[in-house]
MDAnalysis code that builds the backbone (N, CA, C; Angstrom):
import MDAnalysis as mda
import numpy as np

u = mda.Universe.empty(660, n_residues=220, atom_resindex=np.repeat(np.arange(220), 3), trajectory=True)
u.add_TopologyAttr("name", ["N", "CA", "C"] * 220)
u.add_TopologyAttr("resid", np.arange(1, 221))
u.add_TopologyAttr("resname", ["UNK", "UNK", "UNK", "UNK", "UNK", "UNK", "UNK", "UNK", "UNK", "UNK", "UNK", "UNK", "UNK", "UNK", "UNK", "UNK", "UNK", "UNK", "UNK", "UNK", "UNK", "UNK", "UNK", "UNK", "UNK", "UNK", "UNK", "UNK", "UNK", "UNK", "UNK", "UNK", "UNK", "UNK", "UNK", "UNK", "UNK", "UNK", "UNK", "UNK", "UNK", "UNK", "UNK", "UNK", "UNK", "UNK", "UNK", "UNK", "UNK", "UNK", "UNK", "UNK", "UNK", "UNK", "UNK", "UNK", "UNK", "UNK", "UNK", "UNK", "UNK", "UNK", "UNK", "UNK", "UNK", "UNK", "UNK", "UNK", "UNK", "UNK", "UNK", "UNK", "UNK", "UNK", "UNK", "UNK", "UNK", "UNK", "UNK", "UNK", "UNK", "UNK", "UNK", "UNK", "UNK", "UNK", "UNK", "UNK", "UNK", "UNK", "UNK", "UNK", "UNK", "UNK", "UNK", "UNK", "UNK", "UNK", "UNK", "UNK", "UNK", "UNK", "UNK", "UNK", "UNK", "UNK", "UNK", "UNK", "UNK", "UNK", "UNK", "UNK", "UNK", "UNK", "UNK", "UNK", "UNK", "UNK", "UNK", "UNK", "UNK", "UNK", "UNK", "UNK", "UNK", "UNK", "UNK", "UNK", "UNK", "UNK", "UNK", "UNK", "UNK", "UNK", "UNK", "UNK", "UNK", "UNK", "UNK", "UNK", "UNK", "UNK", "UNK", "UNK", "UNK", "UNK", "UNK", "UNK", "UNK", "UNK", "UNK", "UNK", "UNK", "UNK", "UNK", "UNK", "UNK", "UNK", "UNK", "UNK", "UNK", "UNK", "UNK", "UNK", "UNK", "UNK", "UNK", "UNK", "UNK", "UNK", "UNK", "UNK", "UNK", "UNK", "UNK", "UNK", "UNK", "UNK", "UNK", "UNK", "UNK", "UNK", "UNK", "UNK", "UNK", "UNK", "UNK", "UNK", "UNK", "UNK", "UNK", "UNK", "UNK", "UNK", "UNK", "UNK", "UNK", "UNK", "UNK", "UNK", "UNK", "UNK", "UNK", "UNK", "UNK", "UNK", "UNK", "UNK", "UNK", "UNK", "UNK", "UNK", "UNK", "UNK", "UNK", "UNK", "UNK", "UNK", "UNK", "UNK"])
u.atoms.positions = np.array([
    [172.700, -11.885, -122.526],
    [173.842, -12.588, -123.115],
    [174.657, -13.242, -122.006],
    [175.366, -14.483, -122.604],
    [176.013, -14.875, -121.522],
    [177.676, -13.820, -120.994],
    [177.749, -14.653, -119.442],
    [178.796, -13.692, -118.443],
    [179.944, -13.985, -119.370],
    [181.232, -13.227, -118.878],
    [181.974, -13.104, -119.406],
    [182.914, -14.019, -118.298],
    [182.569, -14.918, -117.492],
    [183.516, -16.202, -116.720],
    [183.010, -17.378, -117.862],
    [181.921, -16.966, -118.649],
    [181.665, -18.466, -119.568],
    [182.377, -17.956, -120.491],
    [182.759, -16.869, -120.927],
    [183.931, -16.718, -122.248],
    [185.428, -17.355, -121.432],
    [185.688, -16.948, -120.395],
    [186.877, -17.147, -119.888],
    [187.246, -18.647, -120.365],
    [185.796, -19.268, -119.587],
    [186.091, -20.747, -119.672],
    [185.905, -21.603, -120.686],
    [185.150, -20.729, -121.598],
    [185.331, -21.604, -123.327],
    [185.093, -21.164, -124.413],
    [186.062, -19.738, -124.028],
    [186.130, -18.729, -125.050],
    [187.453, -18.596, -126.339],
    [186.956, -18.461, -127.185],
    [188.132, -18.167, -127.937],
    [187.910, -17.092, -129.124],
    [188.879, -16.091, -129.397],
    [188.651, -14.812, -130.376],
    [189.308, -15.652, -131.911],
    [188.306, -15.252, -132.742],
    [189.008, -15.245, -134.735],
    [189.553, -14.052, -135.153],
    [190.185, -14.520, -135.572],
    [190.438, -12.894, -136.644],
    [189.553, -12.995, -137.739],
    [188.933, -11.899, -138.759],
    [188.084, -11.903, -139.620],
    [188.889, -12.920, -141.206],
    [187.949, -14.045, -141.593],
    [188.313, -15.093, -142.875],
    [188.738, -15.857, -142.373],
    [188.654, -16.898, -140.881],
    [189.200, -17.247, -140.518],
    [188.282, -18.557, -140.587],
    [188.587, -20.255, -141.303],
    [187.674, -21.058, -141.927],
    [187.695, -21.662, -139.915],
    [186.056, -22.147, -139.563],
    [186.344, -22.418, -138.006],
    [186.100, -23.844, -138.627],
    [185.288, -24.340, -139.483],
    [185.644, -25.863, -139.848],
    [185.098, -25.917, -141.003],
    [185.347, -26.908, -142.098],
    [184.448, -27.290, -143.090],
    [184.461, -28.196, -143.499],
    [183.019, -28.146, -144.758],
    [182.111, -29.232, -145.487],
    [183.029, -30.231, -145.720],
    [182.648, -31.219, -144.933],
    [183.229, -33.179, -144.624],
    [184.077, -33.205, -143.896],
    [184.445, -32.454, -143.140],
    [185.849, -32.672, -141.918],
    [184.679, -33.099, -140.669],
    [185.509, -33.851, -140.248],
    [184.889, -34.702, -138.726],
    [184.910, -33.592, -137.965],
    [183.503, -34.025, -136.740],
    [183.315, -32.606, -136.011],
    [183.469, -33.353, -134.394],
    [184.219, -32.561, -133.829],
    [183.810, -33.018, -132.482],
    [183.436, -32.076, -131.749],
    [183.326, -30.886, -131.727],
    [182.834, -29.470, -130.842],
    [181.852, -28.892, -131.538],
    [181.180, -27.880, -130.989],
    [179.745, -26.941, -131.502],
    [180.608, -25.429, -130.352],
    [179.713, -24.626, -131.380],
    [179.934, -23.173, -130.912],
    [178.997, -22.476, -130.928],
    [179.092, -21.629, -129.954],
    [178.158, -20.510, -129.786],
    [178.684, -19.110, -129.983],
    [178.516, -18.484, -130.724],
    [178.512, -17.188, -131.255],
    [178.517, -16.137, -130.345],
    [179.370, -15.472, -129.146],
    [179.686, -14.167, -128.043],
    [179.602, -13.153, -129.027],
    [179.893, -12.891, -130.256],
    [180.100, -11.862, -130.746],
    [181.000, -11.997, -132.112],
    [180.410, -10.909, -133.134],
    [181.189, -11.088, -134.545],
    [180.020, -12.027, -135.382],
    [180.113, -12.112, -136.478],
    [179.286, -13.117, -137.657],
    [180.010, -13.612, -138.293],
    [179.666, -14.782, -138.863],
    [180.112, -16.156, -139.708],
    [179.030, -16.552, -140.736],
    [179.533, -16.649, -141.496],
    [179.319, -17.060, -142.788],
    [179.457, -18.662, -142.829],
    [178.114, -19.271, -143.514],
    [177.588, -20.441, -143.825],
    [177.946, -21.113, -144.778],
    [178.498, -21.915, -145.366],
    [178.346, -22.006, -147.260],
    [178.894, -23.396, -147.796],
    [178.694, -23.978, -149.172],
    [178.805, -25.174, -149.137],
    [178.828, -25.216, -150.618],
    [179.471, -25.991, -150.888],
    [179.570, -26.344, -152.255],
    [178.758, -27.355, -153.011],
    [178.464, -26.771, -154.111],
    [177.077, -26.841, -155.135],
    [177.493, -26.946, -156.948],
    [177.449, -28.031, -157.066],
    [178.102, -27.819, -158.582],
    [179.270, -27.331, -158.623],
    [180.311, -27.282, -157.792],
    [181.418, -26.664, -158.244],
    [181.619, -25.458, -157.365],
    [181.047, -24.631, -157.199],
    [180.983, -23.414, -156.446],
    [180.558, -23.175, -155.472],
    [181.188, -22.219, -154.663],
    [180.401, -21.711, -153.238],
    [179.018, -21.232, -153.238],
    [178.041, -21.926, -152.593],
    [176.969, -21.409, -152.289],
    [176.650, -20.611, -150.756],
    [176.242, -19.354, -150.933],
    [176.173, -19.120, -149.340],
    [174.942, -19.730, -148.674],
    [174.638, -19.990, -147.724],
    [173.566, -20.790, -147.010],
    [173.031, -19.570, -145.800],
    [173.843, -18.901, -145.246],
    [173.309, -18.145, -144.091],
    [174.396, -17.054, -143.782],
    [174.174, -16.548, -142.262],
    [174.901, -15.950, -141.825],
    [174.582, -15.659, -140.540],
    [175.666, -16.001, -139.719],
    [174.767, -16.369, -138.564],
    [175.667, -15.282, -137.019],
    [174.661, -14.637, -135.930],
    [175.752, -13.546, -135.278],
    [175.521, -14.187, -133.565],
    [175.521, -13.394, -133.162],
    [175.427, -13.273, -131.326],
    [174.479, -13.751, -131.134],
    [174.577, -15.557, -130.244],
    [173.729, -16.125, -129.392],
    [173.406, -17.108, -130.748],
    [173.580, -17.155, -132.063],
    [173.533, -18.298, -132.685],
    [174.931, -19.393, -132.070],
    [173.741, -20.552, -132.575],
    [174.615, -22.031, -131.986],
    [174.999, -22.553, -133.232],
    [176.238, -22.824, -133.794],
    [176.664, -23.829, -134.840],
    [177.285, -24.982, -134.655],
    [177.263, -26.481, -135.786],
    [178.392, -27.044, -135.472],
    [177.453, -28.493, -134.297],
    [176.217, -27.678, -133.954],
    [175.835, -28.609, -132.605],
    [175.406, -29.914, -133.415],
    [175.611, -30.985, -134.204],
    [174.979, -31.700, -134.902],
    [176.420, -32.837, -134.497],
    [177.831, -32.403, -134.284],
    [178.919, -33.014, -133.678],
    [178.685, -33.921, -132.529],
    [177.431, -33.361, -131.439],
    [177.453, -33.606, -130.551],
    [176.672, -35.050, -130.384],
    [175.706, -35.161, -131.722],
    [175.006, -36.281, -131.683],
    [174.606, -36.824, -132.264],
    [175.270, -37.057, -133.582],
    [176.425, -37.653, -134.874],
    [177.621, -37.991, -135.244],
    [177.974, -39.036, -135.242],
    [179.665, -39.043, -135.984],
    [178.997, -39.080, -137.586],
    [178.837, -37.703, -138.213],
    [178.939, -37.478, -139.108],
    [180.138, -36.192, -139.458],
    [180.761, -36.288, -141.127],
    [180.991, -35.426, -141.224],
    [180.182, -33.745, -141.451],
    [181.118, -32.470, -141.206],
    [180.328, -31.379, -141.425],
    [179.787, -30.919, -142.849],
    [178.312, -30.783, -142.560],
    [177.649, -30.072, -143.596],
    [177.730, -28.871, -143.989],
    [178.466, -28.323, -143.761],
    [178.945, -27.193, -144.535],
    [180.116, -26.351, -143.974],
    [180.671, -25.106, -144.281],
    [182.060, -24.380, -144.223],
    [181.267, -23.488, -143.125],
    [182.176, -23.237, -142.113],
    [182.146, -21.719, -141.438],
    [183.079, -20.533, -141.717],
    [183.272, -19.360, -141.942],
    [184.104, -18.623, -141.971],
    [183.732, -17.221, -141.072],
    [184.125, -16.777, -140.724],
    [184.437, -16.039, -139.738],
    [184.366, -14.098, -140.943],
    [183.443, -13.879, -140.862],
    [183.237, -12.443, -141.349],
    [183.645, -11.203, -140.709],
    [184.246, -11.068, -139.348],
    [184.890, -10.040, -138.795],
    [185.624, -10.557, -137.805],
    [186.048, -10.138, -136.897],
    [186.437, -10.233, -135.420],
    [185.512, -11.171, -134.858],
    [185.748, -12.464, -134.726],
    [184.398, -13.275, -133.762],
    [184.891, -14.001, -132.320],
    [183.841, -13.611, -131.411],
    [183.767, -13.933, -130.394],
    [182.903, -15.717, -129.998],
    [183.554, -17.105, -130.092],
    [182.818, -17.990, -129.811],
    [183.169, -18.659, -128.129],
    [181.940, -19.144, -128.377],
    [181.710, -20.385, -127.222],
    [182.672, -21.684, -127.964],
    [182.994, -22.451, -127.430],
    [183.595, -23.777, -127.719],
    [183.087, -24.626, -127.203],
    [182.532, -25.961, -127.371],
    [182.326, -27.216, -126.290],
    [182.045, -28.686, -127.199],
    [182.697, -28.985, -126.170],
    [182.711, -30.846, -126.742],
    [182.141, -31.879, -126.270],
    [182.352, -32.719, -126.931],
    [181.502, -34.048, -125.910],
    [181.809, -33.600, -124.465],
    [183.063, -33.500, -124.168],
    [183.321, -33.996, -122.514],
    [182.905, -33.091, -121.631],
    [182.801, -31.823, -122.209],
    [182.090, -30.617, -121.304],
    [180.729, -30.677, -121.811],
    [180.248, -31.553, -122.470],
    [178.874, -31.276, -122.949],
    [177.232, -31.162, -121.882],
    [178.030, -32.820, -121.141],
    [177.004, -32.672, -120.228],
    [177.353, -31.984, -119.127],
    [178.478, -31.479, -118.512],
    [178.350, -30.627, -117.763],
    [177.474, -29.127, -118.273],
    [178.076, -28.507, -119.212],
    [177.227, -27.367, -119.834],
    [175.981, -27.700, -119.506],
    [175.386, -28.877, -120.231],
    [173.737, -28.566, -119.785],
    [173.228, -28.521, -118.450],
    [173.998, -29.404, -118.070],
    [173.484, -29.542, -116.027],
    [173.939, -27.522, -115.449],
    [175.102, -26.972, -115.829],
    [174.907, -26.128, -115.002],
    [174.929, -24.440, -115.638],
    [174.153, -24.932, -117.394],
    [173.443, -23.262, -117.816],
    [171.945, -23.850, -118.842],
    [171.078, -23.589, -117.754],
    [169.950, -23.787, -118.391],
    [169.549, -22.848, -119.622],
    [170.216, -21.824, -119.745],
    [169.934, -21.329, -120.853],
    [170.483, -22.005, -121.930],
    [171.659, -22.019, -121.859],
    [172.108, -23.338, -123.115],
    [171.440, -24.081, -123.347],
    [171.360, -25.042, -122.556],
    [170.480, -26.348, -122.410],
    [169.544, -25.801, -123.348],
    [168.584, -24.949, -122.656],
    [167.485, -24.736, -123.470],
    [167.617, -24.460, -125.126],
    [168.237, -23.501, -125.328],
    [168.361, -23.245, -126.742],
    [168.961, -24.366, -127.435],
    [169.422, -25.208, -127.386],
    [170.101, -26.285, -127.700],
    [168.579, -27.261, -128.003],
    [167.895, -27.411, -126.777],
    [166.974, -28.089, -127.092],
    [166.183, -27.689, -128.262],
    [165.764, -26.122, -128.237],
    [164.728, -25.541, -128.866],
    [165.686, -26.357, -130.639],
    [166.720, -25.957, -130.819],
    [167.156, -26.361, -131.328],
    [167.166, -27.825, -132.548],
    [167.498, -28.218, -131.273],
    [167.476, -29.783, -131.540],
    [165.937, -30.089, -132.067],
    [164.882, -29.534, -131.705],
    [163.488, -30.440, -131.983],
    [163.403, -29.480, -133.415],
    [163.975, -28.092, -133.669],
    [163.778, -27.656, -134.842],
    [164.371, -28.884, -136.153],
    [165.790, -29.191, -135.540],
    [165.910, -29.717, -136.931],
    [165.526, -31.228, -137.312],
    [164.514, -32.029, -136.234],
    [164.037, -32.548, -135.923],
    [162.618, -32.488, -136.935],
    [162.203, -31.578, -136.990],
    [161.226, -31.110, -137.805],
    [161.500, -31.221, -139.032],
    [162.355, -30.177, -139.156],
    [162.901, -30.229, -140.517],
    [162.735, -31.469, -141.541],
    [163.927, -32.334, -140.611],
    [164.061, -33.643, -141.197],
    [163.194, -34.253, -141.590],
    [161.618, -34.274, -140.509],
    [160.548, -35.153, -141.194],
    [159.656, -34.006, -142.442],
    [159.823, -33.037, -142.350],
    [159.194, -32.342, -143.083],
    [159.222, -32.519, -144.659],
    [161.086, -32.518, -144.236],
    [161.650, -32.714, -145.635],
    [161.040, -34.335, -146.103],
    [161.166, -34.894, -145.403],
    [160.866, -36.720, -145.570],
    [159.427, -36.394, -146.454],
    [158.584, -35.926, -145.531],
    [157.341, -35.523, -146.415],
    [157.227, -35.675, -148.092],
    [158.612, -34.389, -148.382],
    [158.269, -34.165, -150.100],
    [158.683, -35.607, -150.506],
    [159.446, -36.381, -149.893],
    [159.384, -37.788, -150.670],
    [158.598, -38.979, -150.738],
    [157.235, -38.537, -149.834],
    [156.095, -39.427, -150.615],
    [155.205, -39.130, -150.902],
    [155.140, -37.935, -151.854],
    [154.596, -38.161, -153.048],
    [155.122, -38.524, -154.076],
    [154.150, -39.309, -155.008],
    [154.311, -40.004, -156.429],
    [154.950, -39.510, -157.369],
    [154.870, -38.452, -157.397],
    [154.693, -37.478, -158.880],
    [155.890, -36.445, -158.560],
    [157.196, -36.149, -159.661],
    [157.699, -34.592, -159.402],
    [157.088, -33.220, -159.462],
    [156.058, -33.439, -159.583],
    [155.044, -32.227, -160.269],
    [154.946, -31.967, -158.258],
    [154.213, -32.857, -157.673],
    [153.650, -32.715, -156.621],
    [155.040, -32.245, -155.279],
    [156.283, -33.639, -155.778],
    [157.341, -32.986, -154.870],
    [157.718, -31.587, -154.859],
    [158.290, -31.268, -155.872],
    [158.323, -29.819, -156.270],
    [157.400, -28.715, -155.694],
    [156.236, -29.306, -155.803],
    [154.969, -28.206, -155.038],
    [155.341, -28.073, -153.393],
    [155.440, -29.551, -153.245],
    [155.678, -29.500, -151.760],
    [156.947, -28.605, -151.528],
    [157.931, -28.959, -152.124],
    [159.548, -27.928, -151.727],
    [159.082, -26.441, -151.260],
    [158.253, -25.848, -152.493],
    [158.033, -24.750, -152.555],
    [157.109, -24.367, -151.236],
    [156.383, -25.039, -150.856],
    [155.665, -24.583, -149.794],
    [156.417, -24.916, -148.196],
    [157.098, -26.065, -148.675],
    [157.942, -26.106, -147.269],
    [159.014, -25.029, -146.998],
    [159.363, -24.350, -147.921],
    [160.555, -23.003, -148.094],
    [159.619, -21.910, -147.278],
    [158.243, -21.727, -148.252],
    [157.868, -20.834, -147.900],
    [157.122, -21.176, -146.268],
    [156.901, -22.125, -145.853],
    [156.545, -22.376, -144.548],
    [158.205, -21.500, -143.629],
    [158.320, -22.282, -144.120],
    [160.072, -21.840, -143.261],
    [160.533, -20.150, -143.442],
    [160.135, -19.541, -144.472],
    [160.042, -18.077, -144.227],
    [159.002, -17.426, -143.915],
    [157.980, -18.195, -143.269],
    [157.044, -16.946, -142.838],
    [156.169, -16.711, -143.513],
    [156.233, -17.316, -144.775],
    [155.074, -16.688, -146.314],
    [153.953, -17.497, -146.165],
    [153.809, -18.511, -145.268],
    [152.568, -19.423, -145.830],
    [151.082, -19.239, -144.032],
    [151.456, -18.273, -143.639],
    [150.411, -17.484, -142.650],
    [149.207, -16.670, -143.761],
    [148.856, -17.132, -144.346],
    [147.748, -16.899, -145.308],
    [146.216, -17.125, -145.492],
    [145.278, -16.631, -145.735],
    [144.335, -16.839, -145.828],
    [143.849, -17.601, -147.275],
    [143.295, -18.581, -147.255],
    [143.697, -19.053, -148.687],
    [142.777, -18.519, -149.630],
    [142.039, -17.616, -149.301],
    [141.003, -17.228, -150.169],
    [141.492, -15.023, -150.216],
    [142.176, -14.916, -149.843],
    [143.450, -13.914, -150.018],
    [144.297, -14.114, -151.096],
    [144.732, -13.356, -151.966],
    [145.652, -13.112, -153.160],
    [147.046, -12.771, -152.695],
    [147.806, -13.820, -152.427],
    [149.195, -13.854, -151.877],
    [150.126, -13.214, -152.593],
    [151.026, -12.742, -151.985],
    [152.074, -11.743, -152.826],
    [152.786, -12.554, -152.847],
    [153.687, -11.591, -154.348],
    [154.558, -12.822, -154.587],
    [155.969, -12.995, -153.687],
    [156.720, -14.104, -153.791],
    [157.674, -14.312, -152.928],
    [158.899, -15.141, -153.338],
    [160.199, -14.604, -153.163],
    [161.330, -15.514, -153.856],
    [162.157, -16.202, -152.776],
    [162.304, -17.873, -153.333],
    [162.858, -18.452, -152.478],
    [164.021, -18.785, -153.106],
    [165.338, -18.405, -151.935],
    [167.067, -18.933, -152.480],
    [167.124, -20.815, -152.528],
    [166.739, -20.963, -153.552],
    [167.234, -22.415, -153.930],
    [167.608, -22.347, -155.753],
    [168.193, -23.003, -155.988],
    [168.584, -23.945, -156.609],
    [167.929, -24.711, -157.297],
    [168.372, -24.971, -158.692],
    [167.708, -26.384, -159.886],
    [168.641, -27.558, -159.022],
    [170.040, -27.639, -158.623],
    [170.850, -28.727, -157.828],
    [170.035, -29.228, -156.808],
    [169.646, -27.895, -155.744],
    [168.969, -27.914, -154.781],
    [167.362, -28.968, -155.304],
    [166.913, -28.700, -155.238],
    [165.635, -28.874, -155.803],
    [165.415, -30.298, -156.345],
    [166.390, -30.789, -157.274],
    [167.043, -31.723, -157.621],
    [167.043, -33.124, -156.137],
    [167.752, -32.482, -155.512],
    [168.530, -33.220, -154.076],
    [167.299, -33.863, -153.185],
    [166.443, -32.401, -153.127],
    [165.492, -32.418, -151.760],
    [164.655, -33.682, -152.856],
    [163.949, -33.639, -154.163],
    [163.188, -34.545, -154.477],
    [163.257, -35.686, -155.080],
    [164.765, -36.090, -154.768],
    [165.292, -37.335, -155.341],
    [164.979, -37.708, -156.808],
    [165.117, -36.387, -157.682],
    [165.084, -36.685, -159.063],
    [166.698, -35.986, -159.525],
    [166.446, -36.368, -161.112],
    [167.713, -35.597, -161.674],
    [167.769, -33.759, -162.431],
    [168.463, -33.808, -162.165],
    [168.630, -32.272, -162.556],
    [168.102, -32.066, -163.445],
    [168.005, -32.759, -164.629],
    [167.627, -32.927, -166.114],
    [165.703, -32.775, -165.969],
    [165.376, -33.814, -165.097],
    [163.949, -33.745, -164.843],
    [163.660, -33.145, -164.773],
    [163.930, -31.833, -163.730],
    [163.650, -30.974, -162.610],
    [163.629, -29.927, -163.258],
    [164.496, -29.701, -164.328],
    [164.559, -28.214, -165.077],
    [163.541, -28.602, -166.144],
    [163.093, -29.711, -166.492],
    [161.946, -30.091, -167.886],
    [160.793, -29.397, -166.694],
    [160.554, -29.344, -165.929],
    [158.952, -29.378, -165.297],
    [159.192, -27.865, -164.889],
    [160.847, -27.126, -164.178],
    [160.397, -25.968, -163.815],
    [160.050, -24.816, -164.853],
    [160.631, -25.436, -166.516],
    [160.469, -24.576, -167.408],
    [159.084, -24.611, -167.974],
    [158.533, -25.659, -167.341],
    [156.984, -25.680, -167.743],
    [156.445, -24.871, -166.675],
    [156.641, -24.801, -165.708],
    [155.857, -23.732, -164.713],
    [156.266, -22.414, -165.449],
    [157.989, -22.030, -165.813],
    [158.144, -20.713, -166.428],
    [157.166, -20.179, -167.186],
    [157.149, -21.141, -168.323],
    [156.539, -20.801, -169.669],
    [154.666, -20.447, -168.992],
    [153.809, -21.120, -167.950],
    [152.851, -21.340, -167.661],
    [152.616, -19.665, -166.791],
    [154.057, -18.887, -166.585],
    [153.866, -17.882, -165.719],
    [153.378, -18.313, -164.053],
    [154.209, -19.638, -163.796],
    [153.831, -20.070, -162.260],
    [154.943, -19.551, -161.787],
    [156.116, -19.637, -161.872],
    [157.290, -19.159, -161.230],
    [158.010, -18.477, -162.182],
    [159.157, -17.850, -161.959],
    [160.116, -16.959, -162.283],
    [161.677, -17.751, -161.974],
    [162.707, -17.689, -163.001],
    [163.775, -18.575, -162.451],
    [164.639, -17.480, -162.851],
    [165.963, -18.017, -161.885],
    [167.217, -17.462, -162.102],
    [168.231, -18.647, -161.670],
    [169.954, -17.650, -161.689],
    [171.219, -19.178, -161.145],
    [170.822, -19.465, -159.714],
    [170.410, -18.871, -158.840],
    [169.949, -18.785, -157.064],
    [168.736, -18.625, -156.423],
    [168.106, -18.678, -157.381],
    [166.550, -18.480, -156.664],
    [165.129, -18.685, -157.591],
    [164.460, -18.775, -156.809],
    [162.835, -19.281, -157.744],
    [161.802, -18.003, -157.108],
    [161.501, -17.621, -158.045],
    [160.479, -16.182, -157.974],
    [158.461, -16.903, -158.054],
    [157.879, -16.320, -156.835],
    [156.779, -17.246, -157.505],
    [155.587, -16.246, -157.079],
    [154.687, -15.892, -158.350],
    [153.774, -15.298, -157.717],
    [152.827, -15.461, -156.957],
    [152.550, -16.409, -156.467],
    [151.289, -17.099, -155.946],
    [151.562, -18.355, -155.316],
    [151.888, -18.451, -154.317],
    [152.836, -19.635, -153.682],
    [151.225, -20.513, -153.026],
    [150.220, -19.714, -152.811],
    [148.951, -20.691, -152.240],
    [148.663, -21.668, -153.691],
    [148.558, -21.045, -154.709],
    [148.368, -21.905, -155.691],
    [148.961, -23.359, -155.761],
    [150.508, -23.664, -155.438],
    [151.263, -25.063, -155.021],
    [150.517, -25.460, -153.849],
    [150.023, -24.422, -152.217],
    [149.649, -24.787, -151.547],
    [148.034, -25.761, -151.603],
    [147.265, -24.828, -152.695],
    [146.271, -25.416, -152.797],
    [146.331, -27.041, -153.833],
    [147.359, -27.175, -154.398],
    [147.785, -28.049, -155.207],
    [147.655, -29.040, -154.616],
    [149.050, -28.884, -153.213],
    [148.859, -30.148, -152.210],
    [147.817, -30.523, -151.310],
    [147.259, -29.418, -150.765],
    [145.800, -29.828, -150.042],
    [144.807, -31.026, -151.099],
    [144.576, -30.308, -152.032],
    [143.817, -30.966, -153.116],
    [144.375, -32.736, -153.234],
    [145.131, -32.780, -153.285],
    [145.683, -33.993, -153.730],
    [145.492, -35.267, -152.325],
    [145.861, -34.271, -150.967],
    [145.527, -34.926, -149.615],
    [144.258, -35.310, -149.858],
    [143.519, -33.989, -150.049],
    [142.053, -34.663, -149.994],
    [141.491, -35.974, -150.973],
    [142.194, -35.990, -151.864],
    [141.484, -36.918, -152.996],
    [141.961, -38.391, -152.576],
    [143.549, -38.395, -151.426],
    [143.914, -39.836, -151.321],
    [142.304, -40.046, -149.663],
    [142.534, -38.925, -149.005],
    [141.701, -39.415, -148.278],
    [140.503, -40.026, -148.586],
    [139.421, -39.628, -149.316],
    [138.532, -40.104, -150.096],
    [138.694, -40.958, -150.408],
    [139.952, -41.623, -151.296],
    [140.241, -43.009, -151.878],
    [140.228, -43.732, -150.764],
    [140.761, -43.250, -149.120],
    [141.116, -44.686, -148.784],
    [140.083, -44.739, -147.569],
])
């Protein structure tokens, strides 16, 4: 963990509920987490959704540094927290003289880098049947569930999203999105609730999309 002359120099203590910024306020600093947890969360139809929770040696907020966008979501402060602070103007000093920052920052940076095109992905395909498949397997890529053998009987696995959610990532309407997931219900492909999608067999979407790759390849 980092020394305690880098708290000196861009340290600051919360008291616990304490909001450190939120969803659409302009960002100009990122933080790093010394100690204590914070709470993620963002509003969804009306209500708080939690998104994460994040403790010691997580980085938030870093998206300020290389965007004038507003923030994507609320921080709040769940106990006593210990952060890092830094802004544009100490930015590039930080990286020139703690390569560990630097680094995690980077590792960082190419993650959500990924993300972004990943997500881009579920939007070309044709069909909501197929976006939808894709969501589900990109969730479960992202937790760990899709290290599988595809000829193995996958356990089942629930992912925290959303009909809103779901909605968003595949550029359809809510209305759509719940006509097709109640057809998977009724079909016994997934399991629904207000926060999450239950699915027994998540290779089944996987094999969905392979299938479909293969058939454009062939075509073209």
């Amino acid at each position: 963990m980092l020394g305690d002359a880098m708290f000196q120099k861009y340290g600051k203590t919360l008291p616990p509920g304490e909001i450190i910024f939120s969803e659409w306020e302009p960002g100009e600093n990122f933080y790093l987490i010394y100690d204590g947890h914070v709470r993620v969360s963002k509003i969804v139809s009306g209500r708080e959704k939690i998104l994460d929770t994040f403790g010691p040696g997580d980085i938030f907020g870093e998206m300020a540094i290389l965007e004038q966008q507003p923030r994507s979501a609320t921080i709040t402060t769940l106990d006593e927290v210990k952060v890092l602070e830094f802004n544009k103007q100490n930015f590039e000093l930080l990286m020139k003289s703690n390569p560990e920052i630097a680094l995690r920052l980077l590792k960082m940076f190419c993650k959500r880098i990924y993300d972004a095109r990943r997500q881009l992905r579920v939007l070309t395909f044709e069909s909501i049947e197929l976006r939808i498949a894709d969501i589900f397997v990109m969730l479960a890529e992202k937790s760990g569930h899709m290290h599988l053998n595809e000829d193995e009987p996958a356990p089942p696995i629930t992912l925290p999203i959303t009909l809103d959610d779901i909605a968003a990532m595949c550029g359809s309407t809510v209305q759509e999105v719940n006509k097709y997931l109640n057809m998977l219900h009724r079909q016994g492909k997934i399991d629904m609730n207000n926060n999450a999608i239950g699915i027994p067999n998540i290779m089944e979407f996987d094999r969905m999309i392979k299938s479909y790759r293969r058939s454009k390849q062939a075509a073209s």
